[in-house]
C-alpha positions in Angstrom: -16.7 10.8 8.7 -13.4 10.4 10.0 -10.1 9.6 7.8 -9.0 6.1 7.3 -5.2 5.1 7.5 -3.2 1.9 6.7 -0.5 0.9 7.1 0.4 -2.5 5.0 3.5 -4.3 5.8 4.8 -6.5 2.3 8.1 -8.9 2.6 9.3 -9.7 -0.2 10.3 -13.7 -0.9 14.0 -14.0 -1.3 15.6 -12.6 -4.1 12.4 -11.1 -5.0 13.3 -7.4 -3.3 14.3 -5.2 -6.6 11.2 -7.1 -8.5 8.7 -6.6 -5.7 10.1 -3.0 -5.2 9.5 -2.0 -8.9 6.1 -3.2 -8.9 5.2 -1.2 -5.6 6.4 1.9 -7.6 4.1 1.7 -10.2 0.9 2.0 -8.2 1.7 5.3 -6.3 1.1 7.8 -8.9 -2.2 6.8 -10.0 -2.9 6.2 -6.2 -1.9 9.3 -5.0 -4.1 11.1 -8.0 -7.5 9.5 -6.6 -10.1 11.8 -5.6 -10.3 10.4 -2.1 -6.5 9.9 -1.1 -5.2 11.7 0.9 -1.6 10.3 1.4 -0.2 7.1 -0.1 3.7 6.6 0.7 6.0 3.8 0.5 8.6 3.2 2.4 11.7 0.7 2.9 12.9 -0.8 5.9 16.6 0.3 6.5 17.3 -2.4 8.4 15.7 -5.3 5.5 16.0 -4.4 2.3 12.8 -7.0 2.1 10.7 -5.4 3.8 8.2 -2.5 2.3 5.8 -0.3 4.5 2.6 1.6 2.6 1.5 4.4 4.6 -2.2 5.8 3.4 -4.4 8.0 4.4 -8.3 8.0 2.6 -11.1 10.1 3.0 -13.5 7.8 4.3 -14.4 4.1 3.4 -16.0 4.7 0.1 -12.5 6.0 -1.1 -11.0 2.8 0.5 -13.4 1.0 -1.6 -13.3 2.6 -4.4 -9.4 1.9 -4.8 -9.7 -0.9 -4.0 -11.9 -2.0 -7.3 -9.5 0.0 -9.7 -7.3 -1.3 -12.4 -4.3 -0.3 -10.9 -4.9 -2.0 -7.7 -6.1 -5.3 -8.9 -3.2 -5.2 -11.2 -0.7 -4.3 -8.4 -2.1 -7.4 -6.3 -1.7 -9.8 -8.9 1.3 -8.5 -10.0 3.2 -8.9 -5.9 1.3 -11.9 -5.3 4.3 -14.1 -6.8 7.1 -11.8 -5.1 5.3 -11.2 -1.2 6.1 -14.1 1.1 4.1 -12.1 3.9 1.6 -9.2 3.7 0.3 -7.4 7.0 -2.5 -4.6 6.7 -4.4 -2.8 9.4 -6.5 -0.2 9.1 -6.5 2.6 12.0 -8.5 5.3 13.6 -6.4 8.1 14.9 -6.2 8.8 18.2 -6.8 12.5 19.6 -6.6 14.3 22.6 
């Protein structure tokens, strides 16, 4: 089975950015320590300070789905829901040569 990446795009509302930001930080360590993750970073858009980028990699789609029923997720999600005016996520297949 071939790896599964994301990449989630999450704008915060106005004058939500430090809040939103603070609760982003929270679920990377207990992401990053599941058995099926391979990568999980955030990033921040230099250009707007609103705008946050999650970059992951998982094993296959039972990691995805496992993470996706955890604690920290579903606690993450309700959490941002108040603070993210827009959320983007696609999932990817890499392309090889």
């Amino acid at each position: 089975m071939a790896n599964i990446s994301i990449t989630a795009f999450l704008t915060a509302k106005p004058g939500k950015e430090e809040a939103l930001l603070n609760e982003l930080k929270k679920v990377l360590e207990p992401s990053r320590k599941e058995a099926g993750c391979i990568q999980y970073d955030l990033h921040q858009s230099k250009e707007d300070e609103g705008l946050f980028i999650f970059y992951e990699t998982w094993k296959d789609q039972a990691a995805l789905d496992s993470h996706s029923s955890l604690a920290h997720y579903k606690s993450y999600r309700e959490a941002t829901e108040p603070l993210v005016a827009k959320r983007e996520v696609y999932l990817l297949d890499k392309i090889s040569l």
